[in-house]
N, C-alpha and C positions, 0 to 999 in steps of 0.2 A: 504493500500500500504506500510507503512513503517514496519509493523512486516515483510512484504516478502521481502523487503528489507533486512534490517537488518538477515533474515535468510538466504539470497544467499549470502552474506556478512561472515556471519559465515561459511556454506558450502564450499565456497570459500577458507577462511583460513582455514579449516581442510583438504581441496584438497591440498592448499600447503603444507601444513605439511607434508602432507603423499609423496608427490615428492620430500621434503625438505630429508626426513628420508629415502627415498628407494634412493636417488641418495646419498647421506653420506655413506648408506650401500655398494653400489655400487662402492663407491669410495676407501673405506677400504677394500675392498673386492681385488679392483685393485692394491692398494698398498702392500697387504699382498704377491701377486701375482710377482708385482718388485721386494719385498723383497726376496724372495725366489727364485727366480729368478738370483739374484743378489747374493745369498748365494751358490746357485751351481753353478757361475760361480769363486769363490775363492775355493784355497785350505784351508781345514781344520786343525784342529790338528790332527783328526784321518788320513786324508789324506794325510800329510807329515809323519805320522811314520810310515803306512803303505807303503811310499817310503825308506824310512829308512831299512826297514825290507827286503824288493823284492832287495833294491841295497847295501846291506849291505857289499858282498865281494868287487863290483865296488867302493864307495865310501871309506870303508880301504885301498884298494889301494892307492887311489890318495892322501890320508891320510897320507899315509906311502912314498910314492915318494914324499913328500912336507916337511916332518920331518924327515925320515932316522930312525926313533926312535919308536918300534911296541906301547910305553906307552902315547906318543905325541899322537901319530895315533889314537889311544881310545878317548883319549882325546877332539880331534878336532872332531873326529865322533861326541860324546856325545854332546859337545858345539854345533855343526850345529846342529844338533835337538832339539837344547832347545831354541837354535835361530829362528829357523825355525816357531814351534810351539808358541814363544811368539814376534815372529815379525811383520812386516804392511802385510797386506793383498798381495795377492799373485795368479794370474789368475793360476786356475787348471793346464793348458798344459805349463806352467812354473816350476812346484814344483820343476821337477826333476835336471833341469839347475839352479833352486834355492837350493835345498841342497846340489851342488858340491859347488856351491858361499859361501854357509854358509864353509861348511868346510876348502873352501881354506883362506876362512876371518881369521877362527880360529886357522890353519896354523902359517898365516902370523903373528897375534898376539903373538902368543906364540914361533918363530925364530925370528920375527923383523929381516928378511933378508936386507941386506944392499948391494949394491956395495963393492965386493971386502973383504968378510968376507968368511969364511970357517971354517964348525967342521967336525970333522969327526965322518965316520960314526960306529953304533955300530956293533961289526960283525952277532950278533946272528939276526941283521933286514933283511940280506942277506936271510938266510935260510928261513924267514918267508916269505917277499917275492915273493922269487923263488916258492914258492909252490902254491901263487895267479898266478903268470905269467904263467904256464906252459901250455902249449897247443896249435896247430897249427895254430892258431889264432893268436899269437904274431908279432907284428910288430916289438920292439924294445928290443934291449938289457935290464933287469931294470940295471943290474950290471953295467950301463955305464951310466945313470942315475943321479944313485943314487952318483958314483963318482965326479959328479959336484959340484962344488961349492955351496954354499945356492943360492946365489943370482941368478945364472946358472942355476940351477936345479928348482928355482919356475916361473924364466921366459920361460925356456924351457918344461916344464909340461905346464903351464897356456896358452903360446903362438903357442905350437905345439900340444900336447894333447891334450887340451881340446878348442882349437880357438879361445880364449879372441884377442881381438883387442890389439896392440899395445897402445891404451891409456886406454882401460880396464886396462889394465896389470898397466897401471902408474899410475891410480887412486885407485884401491886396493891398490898396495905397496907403494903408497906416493911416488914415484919417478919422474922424467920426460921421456916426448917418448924416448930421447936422453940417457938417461941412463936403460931402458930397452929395445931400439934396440941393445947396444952397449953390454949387457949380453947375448943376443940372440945370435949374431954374434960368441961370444967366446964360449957359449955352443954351434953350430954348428958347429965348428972349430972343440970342443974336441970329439964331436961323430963321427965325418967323422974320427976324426984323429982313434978311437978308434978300437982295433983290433975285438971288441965283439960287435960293433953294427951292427944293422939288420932290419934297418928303412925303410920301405917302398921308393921308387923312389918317389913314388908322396908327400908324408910326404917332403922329402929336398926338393923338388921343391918347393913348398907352404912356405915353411920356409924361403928359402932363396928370393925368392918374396920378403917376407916380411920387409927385410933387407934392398934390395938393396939401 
């Protein structure tokens, strides 16, 4: 009796072994599966520069209505993608709303737009431009834009353009709600005042909303 013992005994633990080893398998198997999983649901670095690439005229623009300057504009392009590429992870059907964020970040660092500061712009930025805006497509003047002030001009792109929230807009610029409703207000002031703008009805509507 005790050899048969002793050998159900041994049978036994080579039984678990063997559900010890196939459920471990089964378990790296499952985890391989989260992982990957979890790996298409971020963007990649191939996957921000091939946004980079497909929105290259779209994000120069906003580039260039943020800086006034076509060499900034490069600039900040270049910086959002290398931000893009070596920053925290980033759900795929974000990328895109993510590299206007990178660039208007790289913007703002490189004008450090203030309350109530103003450069002017360079002329030859106009003509560059003009040759992204043209088209029946156009809602708004750039030329009347781009004449706003810094501080006007990156709360009125970020706030009307592109829909950042009133405290979005305060939390990128370091500012308060208070003093980017109050640049809002004046850049909607100077577009309605302006002879060359040509903003959508619903655009000032939504803007002014925003204000009240």
């Amino acid at each position: 009796m005790l050899p048969n013992i002793y050998e159900a005994r041994v049978e036994a633990t080579d039984t678990a072994q063997a559900v010890f080893s196939r459920a471990k398998k089964m378990t790296e198997r499952a985890y391989i599966r989260v992982d990957e999983e979890k790996a298409n649901q971020y963007a990649s670095r191939e996957h921000f520069r091939r946004v980079f690439v497909e929105d290259t005229n779209g994000l120069y623009r906003l580039s260039l209505l943020l800086t006034r300057d076509s060499v900034k504009a490069e600039q900040c392009l270049v910086g959002g993608l290398e931000d893009c590429v070596a920053g925290n992870l980033v759900f795929r059907e974000w990328a895109r709303s993510w590299a206007k964020r990178a660039v208007i970040q790289n913007a703002i660092r490189k004008l450090n737009p203030r309350p109530r500061r103003s450069s002017p712009a360079s002329p030859s930025v106009f003509a560059d431009i003009d040759q992204l805006s043209s088209g029946p497509g156009k809602y708004f003047e750039i030329d009347a834009v781009l004449k706003l002030e810094d501080h006007e001009r990156f709360v009125f792109v970020m706030s009307v353009l592109e829909h950042y929230s009133e405290r979005d807009c305060a939390l990128l610029l370091g500012w308060s709600v208070r003093e980017v409703r109050e640049a809002l207000t004046r850049a909607l002031q100077e577009m309605i005042g302006s002879s060359n703008t040509a903003l959508s009805q619903k655009q000032m509507c939504d803007a002014w909303e925003k204000v009240k």
